[in-house]
C-alpha positions as CSV (number, residue, x, y, z in Angstrom):
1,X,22.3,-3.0,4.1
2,X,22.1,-4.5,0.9
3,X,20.0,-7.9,2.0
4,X,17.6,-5.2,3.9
5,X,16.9,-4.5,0.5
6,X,16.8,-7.4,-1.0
7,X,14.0,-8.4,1.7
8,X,12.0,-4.9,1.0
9,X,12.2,-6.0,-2.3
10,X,11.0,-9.4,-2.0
11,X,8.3,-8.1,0.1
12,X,7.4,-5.3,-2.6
13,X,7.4,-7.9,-5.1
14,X,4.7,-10.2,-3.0
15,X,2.5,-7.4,-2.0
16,X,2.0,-6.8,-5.7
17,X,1.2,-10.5,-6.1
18,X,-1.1,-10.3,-3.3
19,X,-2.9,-7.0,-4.4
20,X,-3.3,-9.0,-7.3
21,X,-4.9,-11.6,-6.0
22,X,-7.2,-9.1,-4.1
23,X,-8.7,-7.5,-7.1
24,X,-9.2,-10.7,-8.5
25,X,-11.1,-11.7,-6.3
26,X,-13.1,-9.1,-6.0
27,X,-14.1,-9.2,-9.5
28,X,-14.9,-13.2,-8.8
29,X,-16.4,-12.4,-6.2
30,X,-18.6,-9.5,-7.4
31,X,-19.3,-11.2,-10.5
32,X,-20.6,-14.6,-8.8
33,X,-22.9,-12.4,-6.2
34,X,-25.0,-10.5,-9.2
35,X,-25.2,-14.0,-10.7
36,X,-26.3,-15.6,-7.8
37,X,-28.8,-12.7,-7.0
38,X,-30.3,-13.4,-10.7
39,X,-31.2,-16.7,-9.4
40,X,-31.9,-15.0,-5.9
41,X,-29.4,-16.3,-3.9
42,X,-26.6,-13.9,-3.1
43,X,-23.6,-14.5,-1.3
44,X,-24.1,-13.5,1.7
45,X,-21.2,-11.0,3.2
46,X,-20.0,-10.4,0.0
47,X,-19.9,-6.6,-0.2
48,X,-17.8,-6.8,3.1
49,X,-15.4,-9.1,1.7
50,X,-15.1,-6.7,-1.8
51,X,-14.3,-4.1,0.6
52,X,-11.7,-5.8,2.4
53,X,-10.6,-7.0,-1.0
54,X,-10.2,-3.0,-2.0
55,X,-8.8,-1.9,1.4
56,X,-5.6,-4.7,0.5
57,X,-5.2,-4.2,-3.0
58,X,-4.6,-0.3,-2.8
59,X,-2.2,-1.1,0.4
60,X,-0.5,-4.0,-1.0
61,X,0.2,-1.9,-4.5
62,X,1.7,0.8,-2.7
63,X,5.4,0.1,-2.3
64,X,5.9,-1.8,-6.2
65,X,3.6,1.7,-7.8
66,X,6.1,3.8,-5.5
67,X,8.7,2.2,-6.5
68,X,8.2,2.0,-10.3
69,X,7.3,5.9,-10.4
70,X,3.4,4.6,-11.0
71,X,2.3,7.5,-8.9
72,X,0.6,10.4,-11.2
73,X,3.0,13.4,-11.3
74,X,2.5,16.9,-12.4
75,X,5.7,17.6,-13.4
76,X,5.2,20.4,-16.4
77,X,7.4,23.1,-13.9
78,X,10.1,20.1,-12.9
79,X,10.7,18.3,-15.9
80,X,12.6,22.2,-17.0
81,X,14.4,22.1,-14.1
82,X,18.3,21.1,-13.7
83,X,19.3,16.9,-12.8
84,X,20.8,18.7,-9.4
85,X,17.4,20.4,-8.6
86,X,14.9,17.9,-9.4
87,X,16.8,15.4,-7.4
88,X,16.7,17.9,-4.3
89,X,13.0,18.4,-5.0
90,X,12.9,14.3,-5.2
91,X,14.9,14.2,-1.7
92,X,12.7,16.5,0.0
93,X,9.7,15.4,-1.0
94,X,11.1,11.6,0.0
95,X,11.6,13.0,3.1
96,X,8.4,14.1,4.0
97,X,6.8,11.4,2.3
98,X,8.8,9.2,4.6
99,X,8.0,11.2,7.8
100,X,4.2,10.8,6.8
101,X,4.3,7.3,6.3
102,X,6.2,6.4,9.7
103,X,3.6,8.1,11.3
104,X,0.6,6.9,9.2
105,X,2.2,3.2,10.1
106,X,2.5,3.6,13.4
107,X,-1.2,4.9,14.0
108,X,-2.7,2.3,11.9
109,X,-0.5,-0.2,13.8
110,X,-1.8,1.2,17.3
111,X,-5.5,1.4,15.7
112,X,-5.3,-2.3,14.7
113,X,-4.3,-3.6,18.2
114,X,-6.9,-1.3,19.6
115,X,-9.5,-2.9,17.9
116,X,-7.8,-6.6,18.7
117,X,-8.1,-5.4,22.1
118,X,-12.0,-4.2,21.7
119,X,-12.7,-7.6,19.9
120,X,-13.7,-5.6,17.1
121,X,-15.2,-8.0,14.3
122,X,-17.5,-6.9,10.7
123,X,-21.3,-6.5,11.1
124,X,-22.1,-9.7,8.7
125,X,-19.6,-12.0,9.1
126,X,-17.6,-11.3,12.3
127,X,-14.3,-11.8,10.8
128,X,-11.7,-9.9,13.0
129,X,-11.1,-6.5,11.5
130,X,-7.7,-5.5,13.2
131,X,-6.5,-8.0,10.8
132,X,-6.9,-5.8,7.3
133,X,-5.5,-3.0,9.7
134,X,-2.7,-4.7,10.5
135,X,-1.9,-6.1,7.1
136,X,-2.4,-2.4,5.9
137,X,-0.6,-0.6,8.3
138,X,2.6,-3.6,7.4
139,X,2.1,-2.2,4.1
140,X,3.1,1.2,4.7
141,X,6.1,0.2,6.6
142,X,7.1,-1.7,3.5
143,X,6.4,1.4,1.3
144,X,8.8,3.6,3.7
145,X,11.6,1.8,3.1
146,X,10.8,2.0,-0.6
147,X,10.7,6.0,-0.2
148,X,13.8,5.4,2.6
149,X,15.5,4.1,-0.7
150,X,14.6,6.2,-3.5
151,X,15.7,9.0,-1.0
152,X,19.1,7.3,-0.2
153,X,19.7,6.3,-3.9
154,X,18.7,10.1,-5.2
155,X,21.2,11.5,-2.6
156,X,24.2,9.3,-3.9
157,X,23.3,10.5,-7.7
158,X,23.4,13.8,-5.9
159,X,27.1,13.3,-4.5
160,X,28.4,12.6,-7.8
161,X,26.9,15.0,-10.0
């Protein structure tokens, strides 16, 4: 079990890279299309490529913001709770975040290989979009075993306290 999370890790750790690499590029990319529509010459297809861009870097930053408790919180009411009942409230709301996520994967994985099957491609420059659905809908299995984790690790600190 441990090198399943070892991979989940690695694979956390490379989506933040790549999410990274998205929103740089979508500053690049941004920044070199209003400069080039100074001269009048935009880059053409570049605000469907941004919004490819956007689409990846909120998937790919997903599982490492999950995981390093990046996510905002209202936690006024918790935070004056007891160890024991915030780490239920953690559990439960692991759970269901879970649940959600299996089943947000799994239709995003059966949307993307709809639209491989439709031959579904973007309106400028035909680029296949069942790929960002894919790579999205990956994503999102990553980030359940991130909250499959959290879940398992807050149950242990559970058993002992």
């Amino acid at each position: 079990m441990n090198l399943l999370w070892k991979a989940f890790q690695f694979l956390s750790d490379k989506s933040k890279t790549a999410g990274a690499v998205c929103l740089v590029g979508m500053t690049v990319l941004t920044c070199a299309d209003i400069v080039g529509r100074l001269f009048k010459y935009p880059i053409f297809g570049s605000v469907e490529l941004v919004t490819f861009m956007g689409a990846l870097a909120v998937a790919f930053a997903l599982p490492f913001t999950h995981q390093t408790n990046g996510h905002i919180g209202v936690e006024l009411v918790v935070r004056r709770l007891t160890v024991k009942t915030r780490l239920i409230i953690h559990i439960v709301t692991g759970l269901a975040g879970f649940a959600l996520f299996v089943v947000v994967a799994w239709r995003m994985a059966v949307y993307g290989l709809n639209l491989k099957q439709a031959g579904e491609v973007s309106m400028n420059l035909q680029l296949p979009e069942y790929l960002i659905v894919l790579t999205v809908a990956a994503c999102f299995i990553v980030l359940t075993f991130v909250i499959l984790r959290g879940v398992i690790e807050a149950f242990g600190q559970l058993r002992t306290k």
